[in-house]
N, C-alpha and C positions, 0 to 999 in steps of 0.2 A: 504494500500500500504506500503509496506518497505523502506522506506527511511532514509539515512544519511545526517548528516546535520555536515557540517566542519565548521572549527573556529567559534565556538561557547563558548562566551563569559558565565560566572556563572550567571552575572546577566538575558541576555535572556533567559533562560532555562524557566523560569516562563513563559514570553507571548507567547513561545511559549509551553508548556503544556496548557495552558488557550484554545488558537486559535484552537489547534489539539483536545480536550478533549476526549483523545483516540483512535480517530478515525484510526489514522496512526500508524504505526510501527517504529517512529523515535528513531535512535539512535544519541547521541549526541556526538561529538568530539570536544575536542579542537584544535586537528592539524590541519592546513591547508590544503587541496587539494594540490598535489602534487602526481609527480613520483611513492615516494617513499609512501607517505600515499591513494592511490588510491586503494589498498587492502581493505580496510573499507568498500566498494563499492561492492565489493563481494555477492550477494544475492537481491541486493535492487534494487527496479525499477526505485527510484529517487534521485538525490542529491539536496540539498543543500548549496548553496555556496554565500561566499561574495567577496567585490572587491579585496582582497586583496591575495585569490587564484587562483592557476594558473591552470586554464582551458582550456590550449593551444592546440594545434591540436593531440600531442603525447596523453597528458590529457586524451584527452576526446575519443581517441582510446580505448585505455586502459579500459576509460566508457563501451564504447560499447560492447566489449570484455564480460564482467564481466554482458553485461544483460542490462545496466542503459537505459533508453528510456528517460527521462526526466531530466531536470537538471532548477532549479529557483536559482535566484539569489537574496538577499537581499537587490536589491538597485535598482537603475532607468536605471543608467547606464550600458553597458553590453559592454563597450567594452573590459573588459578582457578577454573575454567567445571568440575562435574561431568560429563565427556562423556557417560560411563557411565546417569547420571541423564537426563541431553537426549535419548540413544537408545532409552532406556525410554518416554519423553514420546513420541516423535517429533518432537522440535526437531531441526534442523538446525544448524549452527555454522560459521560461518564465521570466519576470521580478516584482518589485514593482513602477509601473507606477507611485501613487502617493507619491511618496517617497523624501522629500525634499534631497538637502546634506548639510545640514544643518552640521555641526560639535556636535551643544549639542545639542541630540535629547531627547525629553521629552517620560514620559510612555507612555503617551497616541500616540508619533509616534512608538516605539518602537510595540505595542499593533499594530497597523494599519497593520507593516511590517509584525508582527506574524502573520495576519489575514491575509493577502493578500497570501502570502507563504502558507498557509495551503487552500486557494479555491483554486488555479492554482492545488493543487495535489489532491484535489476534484472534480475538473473537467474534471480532466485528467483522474484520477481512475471512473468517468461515460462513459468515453470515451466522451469529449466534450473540445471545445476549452476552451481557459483563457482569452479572449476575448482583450480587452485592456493590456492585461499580457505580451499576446505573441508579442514575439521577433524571433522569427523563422526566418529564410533566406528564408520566403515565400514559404516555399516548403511543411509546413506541410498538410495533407490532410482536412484541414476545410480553407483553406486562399481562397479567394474570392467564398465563399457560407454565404449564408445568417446567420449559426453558427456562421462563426467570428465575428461577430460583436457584440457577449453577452457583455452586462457589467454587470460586477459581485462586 
């Protein structure tokens, strides 16, 4: 799968090269999601994003536009993320369930988040839910079928 991956720090690059081991087509940015850097997105079936970009309902238009079906988030929490807006698109959403918010997160969380971000666009690319991942506004087409409920 093609996917971009925003505000991406020099030091993840590694956990997540490990998590993906080629599997994916990610490309790596340091800019944030935004307006004006939604162009990046051009091509790719999925983004990746954290809390601290802006994935608001124009956002994620724009997503849609451009192709994006999927969009995961690096953290637990999603309320930056328009779900409302994504279910209107038909993006998908996924999040990292077991993800503390811890402030000083060790490798070994860092590694977790990698791994967990790279099975949601595993599962997605078999065509199969994220199980405990997804975040969806309940409207994707695995939410109350016995598929949603993988844990992965």
């Amino acid at each position: 799968m093609k996917v971009v991956a925003y505000s991406i720090k020099s030091f993840e690059k590694e956990f997540l090269a490990k998590a993906n081991q080629k599997k994916h087509d990610i490309t790596l940015i340091s800019n944030s999601l935004s307006l004006d850097t939604v162009v990046f997105a051009e091509g790719k079936k999925a983004v990746i994003v954290f809390a601290t970009d802006d994935v608001s309902a124009p956002v994620i238009e724009k997503l849609a536009k451009l192709g994006v079906k999927f969009i995961v988030t690096g953290s637990a929490g999603t309320d930056h993320i328009d779900k409302e807006a994504a279910a209107m698109c038909n993006i998908m959403i996924a999040n990292v369930p077991s993800y503390s918010s811890q402030s000083n997160l060790t490798n070994k969380d860092l590694q977790e988040i990698a791994d967990q971000t790279i099975k949601s666009l595993d599962l997605w690319q078999a065509n199969k839910c994220v199980g405990d991942a997804c975040t969806c506004a309940n409207n994707c087409r695995f939410h109350n079928t016995e598929e949603h409920s993988i844990k992965i």
